[in-house]
N, C-alpha and C positions, 0 to 999 in steps of 0.2 A: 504494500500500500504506500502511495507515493503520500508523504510529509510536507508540510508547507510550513514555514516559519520564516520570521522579523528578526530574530534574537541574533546578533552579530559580534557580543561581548566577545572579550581575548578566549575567555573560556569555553564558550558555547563553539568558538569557532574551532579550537583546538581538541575538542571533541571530537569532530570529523576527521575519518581517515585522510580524504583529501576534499581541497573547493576547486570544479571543476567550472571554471568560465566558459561560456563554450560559444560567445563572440567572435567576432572575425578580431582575426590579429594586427589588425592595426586599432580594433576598440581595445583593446585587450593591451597594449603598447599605451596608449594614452593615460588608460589609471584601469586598475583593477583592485580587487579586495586579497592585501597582504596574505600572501601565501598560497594563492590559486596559483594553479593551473591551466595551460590555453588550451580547451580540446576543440576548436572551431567545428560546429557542424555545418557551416559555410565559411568560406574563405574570402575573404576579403576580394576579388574578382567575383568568385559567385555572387557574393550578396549583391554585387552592384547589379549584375544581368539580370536576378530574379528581381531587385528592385524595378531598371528600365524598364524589363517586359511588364511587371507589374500595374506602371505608373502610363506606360506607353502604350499598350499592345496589349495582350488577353490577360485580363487577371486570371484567368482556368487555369491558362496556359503556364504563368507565373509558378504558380501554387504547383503543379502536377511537374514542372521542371525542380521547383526548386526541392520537392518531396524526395523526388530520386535520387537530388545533389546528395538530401540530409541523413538517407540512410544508407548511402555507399559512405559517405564521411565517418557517421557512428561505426557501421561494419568495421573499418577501419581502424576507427579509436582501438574498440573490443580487441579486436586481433593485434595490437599494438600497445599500445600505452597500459591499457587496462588490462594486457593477456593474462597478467601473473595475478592477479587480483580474485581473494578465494569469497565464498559465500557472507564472509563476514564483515563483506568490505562497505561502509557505510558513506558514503559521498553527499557532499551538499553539491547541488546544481542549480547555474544562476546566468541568466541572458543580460539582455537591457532592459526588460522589464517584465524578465518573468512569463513572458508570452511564449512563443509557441516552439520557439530554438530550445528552452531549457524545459520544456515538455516533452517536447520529442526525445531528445537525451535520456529524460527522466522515466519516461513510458517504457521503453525501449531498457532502460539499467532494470525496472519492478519486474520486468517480466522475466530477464536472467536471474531473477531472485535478491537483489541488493538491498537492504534498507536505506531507499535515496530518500533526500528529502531535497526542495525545492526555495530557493527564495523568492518570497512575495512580492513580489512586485521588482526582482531583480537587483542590476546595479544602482537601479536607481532608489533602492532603500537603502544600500550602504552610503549613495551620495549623500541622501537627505540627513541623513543620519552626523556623517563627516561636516557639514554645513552647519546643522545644530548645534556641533560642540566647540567649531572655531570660528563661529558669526556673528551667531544667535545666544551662547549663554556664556555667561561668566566661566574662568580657567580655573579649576579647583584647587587646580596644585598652587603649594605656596617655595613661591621659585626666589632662588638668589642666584644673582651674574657675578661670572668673574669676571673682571675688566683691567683694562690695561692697556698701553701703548703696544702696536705693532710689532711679535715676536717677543711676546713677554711671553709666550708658553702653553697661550689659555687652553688651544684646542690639547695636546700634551697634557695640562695639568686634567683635563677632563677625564681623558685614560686613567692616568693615576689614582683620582677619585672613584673611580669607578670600581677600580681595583682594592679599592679597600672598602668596598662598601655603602659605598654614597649613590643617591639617586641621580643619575644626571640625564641631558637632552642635551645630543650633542646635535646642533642644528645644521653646523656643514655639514654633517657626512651627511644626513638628511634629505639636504641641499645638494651634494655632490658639487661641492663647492665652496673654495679656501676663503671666501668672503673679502676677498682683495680683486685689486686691479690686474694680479697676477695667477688668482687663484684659481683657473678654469682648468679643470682636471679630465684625462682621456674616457671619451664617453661620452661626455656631455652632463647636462642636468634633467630631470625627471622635468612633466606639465608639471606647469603648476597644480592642477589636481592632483597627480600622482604624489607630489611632495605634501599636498596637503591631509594627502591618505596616510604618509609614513607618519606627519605629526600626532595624527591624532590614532593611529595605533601605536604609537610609542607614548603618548600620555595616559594612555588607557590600559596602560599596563605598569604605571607609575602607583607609588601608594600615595593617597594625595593626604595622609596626617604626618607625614614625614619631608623634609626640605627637597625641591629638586634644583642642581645645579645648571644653570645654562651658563654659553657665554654671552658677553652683551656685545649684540648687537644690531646693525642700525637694521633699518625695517625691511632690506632687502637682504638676499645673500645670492650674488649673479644675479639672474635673470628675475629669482625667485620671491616673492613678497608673504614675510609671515602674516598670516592670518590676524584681523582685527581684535578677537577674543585672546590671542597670545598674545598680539603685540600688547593690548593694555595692564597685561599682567606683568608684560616683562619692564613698563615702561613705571611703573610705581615699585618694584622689587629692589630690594637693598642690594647693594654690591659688595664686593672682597675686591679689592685694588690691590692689582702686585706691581712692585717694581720690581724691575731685572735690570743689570747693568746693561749697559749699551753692549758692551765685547759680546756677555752671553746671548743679546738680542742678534746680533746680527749674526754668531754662528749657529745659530737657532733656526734664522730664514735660510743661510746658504743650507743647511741640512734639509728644510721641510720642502722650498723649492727648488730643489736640486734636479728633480725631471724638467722645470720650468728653463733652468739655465743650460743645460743641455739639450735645448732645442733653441738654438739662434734664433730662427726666423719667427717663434715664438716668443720668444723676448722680445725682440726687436719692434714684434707689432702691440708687445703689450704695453711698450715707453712711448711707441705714438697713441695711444688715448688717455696719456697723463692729459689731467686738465689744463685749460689753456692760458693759466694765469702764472704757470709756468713759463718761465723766458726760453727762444726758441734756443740759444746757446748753451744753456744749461741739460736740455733735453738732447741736443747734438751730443756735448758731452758725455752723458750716463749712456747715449747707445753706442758711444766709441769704446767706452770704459766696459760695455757690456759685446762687443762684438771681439774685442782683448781679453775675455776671459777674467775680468778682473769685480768676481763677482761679489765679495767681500765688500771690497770698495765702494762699488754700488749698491750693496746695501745701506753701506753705512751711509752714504748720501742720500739717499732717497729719505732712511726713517729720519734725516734733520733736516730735510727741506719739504717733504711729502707729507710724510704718514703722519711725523709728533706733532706739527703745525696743527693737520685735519685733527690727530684725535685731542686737540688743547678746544680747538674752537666747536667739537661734537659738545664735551663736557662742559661747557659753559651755557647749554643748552637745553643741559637735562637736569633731572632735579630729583636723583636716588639718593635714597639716604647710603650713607657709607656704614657698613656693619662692621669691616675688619681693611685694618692694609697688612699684607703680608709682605715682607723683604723675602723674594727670590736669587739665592745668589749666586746660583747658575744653574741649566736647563738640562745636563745630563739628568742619567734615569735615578740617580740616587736622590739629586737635586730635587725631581721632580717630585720622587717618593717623599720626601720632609715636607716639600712645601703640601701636598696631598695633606700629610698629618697637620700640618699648622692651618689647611683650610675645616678640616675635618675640627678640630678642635674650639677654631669660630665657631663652629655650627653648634656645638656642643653649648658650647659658653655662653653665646648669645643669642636673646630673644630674637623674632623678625622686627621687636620695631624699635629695638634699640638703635640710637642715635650716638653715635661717639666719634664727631667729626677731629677729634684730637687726638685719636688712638693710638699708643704708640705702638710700631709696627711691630709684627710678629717675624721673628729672625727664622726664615725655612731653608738657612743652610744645610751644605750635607752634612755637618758635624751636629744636628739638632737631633735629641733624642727621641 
């Protein structure tokens, strides 16, 4: 008996042996429900010709073409994907809205005996759903930024928190995306829906009576734009401000973009969309300096005429309370481990709505016990 349900919580999903989306794979590419599967019972060409003739020419004709598409495709799946798959195998099945693509799947799975079940109404109740909790309602979790000037560590220290225990939301990887001018990584970035989907199955599986950490940052990351419901939460949440010396900043960027500087003609294109209030000579410069290999150097240029400039006049702009400063005094993994414990230990210490703009900083050298 085929099953119908709404319930898309982490648990209810993780229940099913698999989610079977069975969209054409270019829907299926644009955002899908975390952890499916594409088993297309048309293919993206199919869909469009049964649409044409549909739309154009004989809807009979439509339907009885695209019927024979959808069960040579199924046949298919079974003898393929699904061959190893024994009596016990319980699958959720879900189209664009639950019509006639994830029935026919679903009809076809009850009859070889599976306990399928179907979602209601499709992708389009996981969207509705995704939309409700980053548009439409307040962010439950109670979040603190790490913040800091460019190559202070943040994404790094988030590992390391993570590693001992702490709740975090690391929003580049998210993003698929260093959150810089430099930071576009192979691959590219997810739709914005699809990024919108990883936020809110990664919040949804956060405990929202315990702190989650993010890094702060501004309202984009690439291409990408966080959601109004996060953003208002991340934009009232108290910070942890690290400072890192300058040396350990800059061997920090040569280490994290080190694919970026081994590709010249990547570099090269990412110093011409430095903004333009940059002088043309100084930009000449850094891509001489950067097409010599002298990547160090152009770090350390950039973060004192670029990045420390932008993140002086971000900060004058926003208005988080400060929870803790932590001294970072270099970015290796042990470095990172201390400062992990001296952020862990804010968290510990202090309330979320303590105020103590005079703090004196917390020392996360390696030599910290």
């Amino acid at each position: 008996m085929i099953r119908r349900t709404v319930e898309l919580c982490p648990g209810a999903r993780d229940a099913f042996d698999a989610i079977i989306d069975v969209r054409s794979p270019a829907e299926f590419a644009l955002d899908h429900i975390p952890g499916a599967v594409n088993l297309p019972v048309l293919d993206d060409e199919q869909r469009a010709a049964v649409g044409t003739e549909y739309v154009r020419g004989s809807k009979f004709l439509a339907r009885r073409t695209g019927a024979a598409m959808v069960a040579r495709n199924i046949a298919a799946h079974l003898e393929g994907p699904l061959a190893d798959r024994g009596g016990s195998f319980q699958p959720l099945v879900y189209c664009w809205r639950g019509g006639q693509r994830s029935n026919a799947m679903a009809t076809v799975m009850d009859q070889v005996g599976w306990p399928v079940a179907v979602l209601h109404e499709g992708y389009q109740t996981w969207r509705r759903q995704v939309t409700a909790a980053l548009y439409d309602q307040p962010v439950a979790h109670r979040l603190m930024l790490l913040d800091g000037p460019t190559g202070s560590g943040k994404t790094a220290l988030l590992t390391a928190l993570a590693a001992q225990g702490a709740q975090t939301l690391d929003l580049e990887a998210l993003a698929a995306h260093r959150g810089s001018l430099f930071g576009a990584l192979a691959g590219g970035q997810p739709s914005q829906k699809a990024f919108e989907t990883r936020l809110h199955d990664a919040l949804s599986r956060l405990d929202p009576s315990r702190p989650v950490v993010a890094e702060a940052e501004s309202s984009k990351i690439g291409a990408r734009v966080i959601p109004p419901s996060l953003w208002a939460a991340m934009s009232l949440a108290p910070v942890i401000e690290l400072t890192v010396p300058l040396a350990a900043r800059v061997a920090h960027i040569v280490e994290t973009y080190a694919d970026i500087a081994a590709d010249p003609e990547a570099l090269d294109r990412a110093l011409t969309r430095l903004p333009r209030h940059h002088a043309r000579a100084s930009v000449a410069e850094w891509r001489e300096m950067a097409a010599r290999g002298e990547i160090a150097e152009l770090a350390a240029q950039l973060i004192e005429a670029h990045y420390d400039p932008a993140y002086l006049r971000t900060g004058q702009t926003r208005d988080r309370p400060v929870l803790e400063r932590v001294l970072v005094t270099d970015l290796t993994p042990p470095g990172l481990a201390a400062a992990a414990q001296a952020v862990m230990a804010a968290l510990d210490a202090r309330s979320p709505d303590a105020r103590p703009p005079d703090a004196k900083p917390l020392d996360a050298g390696p030599g910290r016990p």
